[in-house]
C-alpha positions in Angstrom: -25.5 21.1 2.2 -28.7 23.1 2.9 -30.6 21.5 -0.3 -30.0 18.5 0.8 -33.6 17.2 0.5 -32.7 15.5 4.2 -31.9 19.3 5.5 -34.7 21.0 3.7 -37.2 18.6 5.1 -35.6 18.9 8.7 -36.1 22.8 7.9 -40.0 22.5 6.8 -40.2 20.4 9.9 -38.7 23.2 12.3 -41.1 25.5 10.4 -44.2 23.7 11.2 -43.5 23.3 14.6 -42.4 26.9 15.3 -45.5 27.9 13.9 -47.7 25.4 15.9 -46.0 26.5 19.1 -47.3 30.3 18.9 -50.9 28.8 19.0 -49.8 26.4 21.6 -48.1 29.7 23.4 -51.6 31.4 22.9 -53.8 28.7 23.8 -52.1 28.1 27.2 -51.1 32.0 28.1 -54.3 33.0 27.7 -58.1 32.4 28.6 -61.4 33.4 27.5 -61.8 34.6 24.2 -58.7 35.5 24.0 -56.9 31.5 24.2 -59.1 31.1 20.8 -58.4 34.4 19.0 -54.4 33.8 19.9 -54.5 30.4 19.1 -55.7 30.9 15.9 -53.8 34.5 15.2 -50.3 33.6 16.3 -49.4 31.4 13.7 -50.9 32.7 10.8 -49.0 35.9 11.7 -46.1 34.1 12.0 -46.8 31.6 8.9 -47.5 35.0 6.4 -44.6 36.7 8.0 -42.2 33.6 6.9 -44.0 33.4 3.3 -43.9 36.8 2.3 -40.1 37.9 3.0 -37.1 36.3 1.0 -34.6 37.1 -0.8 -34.9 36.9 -4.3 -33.1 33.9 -6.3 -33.2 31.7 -3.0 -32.6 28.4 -4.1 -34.1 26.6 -1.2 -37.4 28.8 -1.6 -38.7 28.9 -5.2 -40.7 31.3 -7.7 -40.4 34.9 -6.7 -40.9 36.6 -4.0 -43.9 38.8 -2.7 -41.7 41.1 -0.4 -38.4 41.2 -1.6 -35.9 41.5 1.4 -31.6 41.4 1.8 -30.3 38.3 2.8 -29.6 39.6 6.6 -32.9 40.7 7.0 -34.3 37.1 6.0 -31.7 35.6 8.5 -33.5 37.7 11.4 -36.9 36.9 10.4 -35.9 32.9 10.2 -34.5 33.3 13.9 -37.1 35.3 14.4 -40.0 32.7 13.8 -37.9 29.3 14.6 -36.8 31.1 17.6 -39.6 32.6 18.6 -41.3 29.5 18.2 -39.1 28.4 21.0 -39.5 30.7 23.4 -43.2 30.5 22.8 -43.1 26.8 24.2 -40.9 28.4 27.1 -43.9 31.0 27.8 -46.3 28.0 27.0 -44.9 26.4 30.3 -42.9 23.7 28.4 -39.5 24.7 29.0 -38.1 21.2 28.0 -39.6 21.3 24.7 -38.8 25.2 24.3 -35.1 24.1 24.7 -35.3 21.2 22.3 -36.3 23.5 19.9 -33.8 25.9 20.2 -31.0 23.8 20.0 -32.8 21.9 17.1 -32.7 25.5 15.4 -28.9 26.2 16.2 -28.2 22.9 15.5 -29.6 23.4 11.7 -28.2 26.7 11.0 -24.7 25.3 11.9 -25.0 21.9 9.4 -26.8 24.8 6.8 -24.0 27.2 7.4 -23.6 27.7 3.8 -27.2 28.9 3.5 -26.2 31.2 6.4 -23.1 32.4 4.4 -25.3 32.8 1.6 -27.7 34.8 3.5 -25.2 37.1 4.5 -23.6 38.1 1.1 -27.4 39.0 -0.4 -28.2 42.8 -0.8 -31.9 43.7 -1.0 -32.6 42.7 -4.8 -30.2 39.3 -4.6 -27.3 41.1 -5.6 -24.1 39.6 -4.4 -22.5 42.6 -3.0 -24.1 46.2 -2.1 -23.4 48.5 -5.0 -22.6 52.4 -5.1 -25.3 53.9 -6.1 -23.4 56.9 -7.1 -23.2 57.2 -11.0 -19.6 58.2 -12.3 -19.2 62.0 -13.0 -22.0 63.2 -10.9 
């Protein structure tokens, strides 16, 4: 369901906005030099923060990736970002968009459930399962 090109465009979509809403957060929390710096900072943080980190093998992101990460670790970063996104409108002073947002987020995590479930069963290196890395006799 998550490669749905339908999902995967709703998901880009959630991305851009998150990432326009921590320079909207820094352009209204702040003044003086400050508003501009944030405005600008903000979401580049946040935009190189969701590029670097994935998990290897992740269909729905493609080519390798700079930072490889488990698939929990990825999950908290995506919340992280889409989430913080919305809680950046909150702070902004736009409370009704903040909550749009965040149920927009919750609301694609449940219909991509089995990129969730995915997520979740990725060691660090896109292994399926953790592995012992114990060798036998030692």
């Amino acid at each position: 369901m998550s490669l749905n090109p339908v999902m995967l465009a709703v998901r880009f979509l959630l991305e851009l906005v998150a990432v326009a809403s921590f320079g909207v957060f820094g352009w209204c929390a702040f003044e003086g030099l400050w508003k501009f710096l944030l405005a600008v900072a903000l979401p580049l943080v946040a935009a190189v923060v969701w590029a670097a980190f994935s998990v290897p093998g992740d269909p729905s992101r493609g080519g390798r990736p700079k930072v490889a990460v488990s698939g929990s670790t990825r999950l908290v970063i995506e919340f992280s970002v889409l989430g913080g996104g919305a809680l950046a409108l909150q702070s902004a002073g736009l409370p009704g968009w903040g909550l749009a947002l965040a149920v927009l987020v919750i609301v694609y995590h449940v219909l991509a459930y089995d990129r969730v479930v995915w997520l979740l069963n990725r060691a660090r290196g896109g292994n399926r399962t953790r592995t012992n890395d114990r060798r036998p006799g030692i």
